[in-house]
C-alpha positions as CSV (number, residue, x, y, z in Angstrom):
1,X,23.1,95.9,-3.0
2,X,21.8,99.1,-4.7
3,X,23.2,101.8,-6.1
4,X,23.7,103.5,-2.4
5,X,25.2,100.3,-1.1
6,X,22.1,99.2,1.1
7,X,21.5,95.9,1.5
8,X,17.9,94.4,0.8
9,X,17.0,90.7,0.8
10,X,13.7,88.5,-0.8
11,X,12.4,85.3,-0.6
12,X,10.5,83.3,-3.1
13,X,9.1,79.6,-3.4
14,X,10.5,77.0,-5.7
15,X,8.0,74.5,-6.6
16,X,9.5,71.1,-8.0
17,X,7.8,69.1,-10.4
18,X,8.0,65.2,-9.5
19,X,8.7,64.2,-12.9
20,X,7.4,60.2,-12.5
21,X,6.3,58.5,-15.3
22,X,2.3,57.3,-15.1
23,X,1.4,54.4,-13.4
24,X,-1.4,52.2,-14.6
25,X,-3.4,50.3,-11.7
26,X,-6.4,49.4,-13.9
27,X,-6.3,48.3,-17.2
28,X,-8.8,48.4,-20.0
29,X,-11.5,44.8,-20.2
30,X,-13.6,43.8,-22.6
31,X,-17.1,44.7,-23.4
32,X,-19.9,43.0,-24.4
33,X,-23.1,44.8,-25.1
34,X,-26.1,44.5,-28.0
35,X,-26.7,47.1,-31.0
36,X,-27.7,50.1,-30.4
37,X,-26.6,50.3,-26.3
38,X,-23.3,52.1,-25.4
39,X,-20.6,50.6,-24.7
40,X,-17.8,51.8,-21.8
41,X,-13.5,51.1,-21.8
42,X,-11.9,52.7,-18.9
43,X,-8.3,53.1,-17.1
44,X,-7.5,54.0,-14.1
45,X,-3.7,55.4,-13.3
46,X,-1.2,57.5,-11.5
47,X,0.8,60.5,-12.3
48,X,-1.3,61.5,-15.0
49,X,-1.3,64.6,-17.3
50,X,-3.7,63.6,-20.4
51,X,-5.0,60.8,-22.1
52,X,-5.7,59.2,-25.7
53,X,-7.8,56.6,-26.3
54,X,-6.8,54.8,-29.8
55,X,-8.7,52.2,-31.6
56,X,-6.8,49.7,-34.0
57,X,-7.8,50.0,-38.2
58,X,-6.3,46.7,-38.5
59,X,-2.4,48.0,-39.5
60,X,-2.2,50.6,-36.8
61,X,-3.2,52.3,-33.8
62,X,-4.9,55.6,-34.5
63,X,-5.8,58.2,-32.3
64,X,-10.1,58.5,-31.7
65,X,-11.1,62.6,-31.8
66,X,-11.9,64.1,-28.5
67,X,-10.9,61.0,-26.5
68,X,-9.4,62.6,-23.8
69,X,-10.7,61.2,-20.4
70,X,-10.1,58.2,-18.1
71,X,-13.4,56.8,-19.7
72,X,-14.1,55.9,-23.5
73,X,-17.9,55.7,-24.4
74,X,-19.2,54.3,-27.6
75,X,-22.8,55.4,-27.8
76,X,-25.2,53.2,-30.3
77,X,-22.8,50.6,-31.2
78,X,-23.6,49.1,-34.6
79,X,-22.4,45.1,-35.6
80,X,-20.0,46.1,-37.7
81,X,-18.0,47.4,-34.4
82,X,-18.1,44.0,-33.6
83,X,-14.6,42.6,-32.3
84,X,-13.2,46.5,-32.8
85,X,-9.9,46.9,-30.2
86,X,-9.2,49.6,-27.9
87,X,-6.4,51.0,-25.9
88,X,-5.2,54.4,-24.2
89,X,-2.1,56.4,-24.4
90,X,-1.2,58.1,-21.0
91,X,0.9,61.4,-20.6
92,X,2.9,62.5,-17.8
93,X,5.1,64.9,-16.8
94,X,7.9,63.3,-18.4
95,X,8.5,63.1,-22.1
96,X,7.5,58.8,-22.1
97,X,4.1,58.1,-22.5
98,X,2.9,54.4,-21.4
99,X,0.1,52.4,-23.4
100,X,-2.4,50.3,-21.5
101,X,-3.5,46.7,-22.5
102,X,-6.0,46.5,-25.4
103,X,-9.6,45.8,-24.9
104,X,-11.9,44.2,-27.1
105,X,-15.7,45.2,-28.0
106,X,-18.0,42.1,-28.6
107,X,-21.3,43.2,-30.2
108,X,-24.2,41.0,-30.3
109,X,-26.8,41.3,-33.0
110,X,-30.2,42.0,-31.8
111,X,-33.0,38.4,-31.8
112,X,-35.8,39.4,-34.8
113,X,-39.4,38.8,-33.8
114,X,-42.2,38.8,-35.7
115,X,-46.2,37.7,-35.0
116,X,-48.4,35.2,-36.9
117,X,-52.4,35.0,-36.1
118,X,-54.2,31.5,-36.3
119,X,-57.0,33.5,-38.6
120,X,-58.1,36.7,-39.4
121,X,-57.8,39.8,-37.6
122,X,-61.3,41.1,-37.6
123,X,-63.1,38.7,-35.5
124,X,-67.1,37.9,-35.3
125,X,-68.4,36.2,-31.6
126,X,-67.9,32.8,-30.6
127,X,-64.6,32.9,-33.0
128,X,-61.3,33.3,-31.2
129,X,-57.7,33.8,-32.4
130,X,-54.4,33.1,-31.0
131,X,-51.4,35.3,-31.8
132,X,-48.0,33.4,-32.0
133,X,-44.6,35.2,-31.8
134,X,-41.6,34.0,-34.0
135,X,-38.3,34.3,-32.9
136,X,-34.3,33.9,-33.8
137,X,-32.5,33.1,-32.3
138,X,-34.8,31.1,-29.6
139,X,-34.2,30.0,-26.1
140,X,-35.7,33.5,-24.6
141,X,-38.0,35.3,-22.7
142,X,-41.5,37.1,-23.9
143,X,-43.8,39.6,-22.2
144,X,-46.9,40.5,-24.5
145,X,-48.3,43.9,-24.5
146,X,-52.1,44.8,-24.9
147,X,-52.9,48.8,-25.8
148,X,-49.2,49.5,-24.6
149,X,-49.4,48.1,-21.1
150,X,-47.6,44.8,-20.1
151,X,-50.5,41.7,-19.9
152,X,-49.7,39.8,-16.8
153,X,-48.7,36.4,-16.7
154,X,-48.5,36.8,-21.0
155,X,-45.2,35.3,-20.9
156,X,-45.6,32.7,-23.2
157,X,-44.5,32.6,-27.0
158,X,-48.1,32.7,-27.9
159,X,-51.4,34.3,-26.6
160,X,-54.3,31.9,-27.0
161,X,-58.0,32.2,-27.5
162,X,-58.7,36.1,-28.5
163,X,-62.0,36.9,-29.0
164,X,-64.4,39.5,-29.3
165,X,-64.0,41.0,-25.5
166,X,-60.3,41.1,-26.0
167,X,-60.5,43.5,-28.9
168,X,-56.8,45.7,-28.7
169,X,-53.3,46.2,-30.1
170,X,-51.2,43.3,-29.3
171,X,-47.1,43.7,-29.2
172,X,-44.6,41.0,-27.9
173,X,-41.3,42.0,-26.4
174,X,-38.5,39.4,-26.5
175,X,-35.0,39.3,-24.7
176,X,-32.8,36.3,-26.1
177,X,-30.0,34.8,-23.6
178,X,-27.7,37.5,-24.9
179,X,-30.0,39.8,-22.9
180,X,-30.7,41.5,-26.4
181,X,-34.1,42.7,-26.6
182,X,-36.6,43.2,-29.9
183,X,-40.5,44.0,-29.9
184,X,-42.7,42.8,-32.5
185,X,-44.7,45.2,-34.8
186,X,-48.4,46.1,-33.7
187,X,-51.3,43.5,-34.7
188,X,-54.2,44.9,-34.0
189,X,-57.4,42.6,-33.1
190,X,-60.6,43.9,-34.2
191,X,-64.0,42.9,-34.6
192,X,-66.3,42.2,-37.7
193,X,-69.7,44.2,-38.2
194,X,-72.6,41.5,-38.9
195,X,-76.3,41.6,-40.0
196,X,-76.9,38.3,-37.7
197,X,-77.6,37.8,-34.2
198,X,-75.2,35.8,-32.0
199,X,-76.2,33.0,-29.3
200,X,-73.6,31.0,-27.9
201,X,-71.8,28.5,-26.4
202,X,-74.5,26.2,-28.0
203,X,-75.3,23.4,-26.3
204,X,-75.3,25.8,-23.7
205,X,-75.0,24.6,-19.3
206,X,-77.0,28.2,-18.8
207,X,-74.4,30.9,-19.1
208,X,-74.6,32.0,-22.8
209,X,-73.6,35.1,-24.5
210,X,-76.5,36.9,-27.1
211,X,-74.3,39.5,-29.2
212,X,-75.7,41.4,-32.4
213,X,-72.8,44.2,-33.4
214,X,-73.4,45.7,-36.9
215,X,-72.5,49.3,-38.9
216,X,-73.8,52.6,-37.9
217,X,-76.9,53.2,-38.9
């Protein structure tokens, strides 16, 4: 009512707030990844305002910077992460807050690799060299490279009977039963200059080769 005694009337919307406390309907699990991959934790829940992901210093949960989201990722884990535990806080509308399970990070060291040649490097015709690839731990797979590009059917822990016509750089790529993967160093195969002629296989069935390969000039 006014100040001339009319009457006037108003309507307006009243929104209520469910207050319910979050509900968690997937928990955190365990990762296992190699050094130097990422590594993912993630919840999934109801009635959710924010989140925290914590991670434990080994007396107490602390809080991780900028760790906001459904999803935690751990880019370029190192070994030292190894067995590290995480968690998330979840906020709702009310003033409780619930704490998932913890969920631990397993991180496997990546296999060393390394190659060893049967001779020298710089090779003269009719010799040939065989390029072996040393591993730890064993038990995996190889693929050999020649010049960058995968050699097919090189799947073997070594690559046998090199010789002049297979003149390159040589890297072996090796995934242990972890699924951890390591490539050698390069080893290049060359070939030696020479003031002598070549004729060989000798005795010879009729194919032969005749090389001569010396310095410029």
């Amino acid at each position: 009512i006014d100040a001339a005694g009319n009457i006037s009337t108003c309507s307006f919307t009243v929104t209520v707030l469910d207050g319910q406390l979050p509900v968690i309907t997937g928990q955190p699990t365990n990762s296992t990844v190699c050094v130097g991959s990422n590594a993912v934790f993630s919840a999934t829940a109801t009635n959710v305002v924010s989140y925290q992901w914590q991670t434990w210093n080994g007396t107490a949960w602390v809080n991780i910077a900028g760790a906001n989201a459904s999803t935690l990722t751990l880019n370029a884990v190192i070994f030292s992460m190894n067995t590290n535990s995480y968690r998330v806080t979840i906020n709702g509308l009310c003033t409780n807050n619930i704490i998932s399970n913890f969920a631990t990070l397993y991180v496997n060291p990546l296999p060393t690799i390394s190659l060893q040649a049967s001779g020298p490097l710089a090779l003269l015709p009719a010799q040939s060299l065989t390029l072996a690839a040393v591993v730890n731990p064993g038990g995996g797979t190889y693929q050999w490279f020649k010049n960058g590009v995968a050699i097919a059917g090189a799947t073997g822990a070594s690559l046998a009977n090199l010789t002049v016509d297979d003149l390159g750089t040589y890297r072996c790529r090796y995934t242990d039963l972890n699924g951890c993967v390591s490539t050698s160093a390069d080893m290049v195969v060359s070939s030696q200059s020479s003031d002598k002629l070549y004729v060989y296989p000798n005795p010879t069935t009729g194919n032969f080769h005749v090389r001569f390969f010396n310095t410029v000039n």
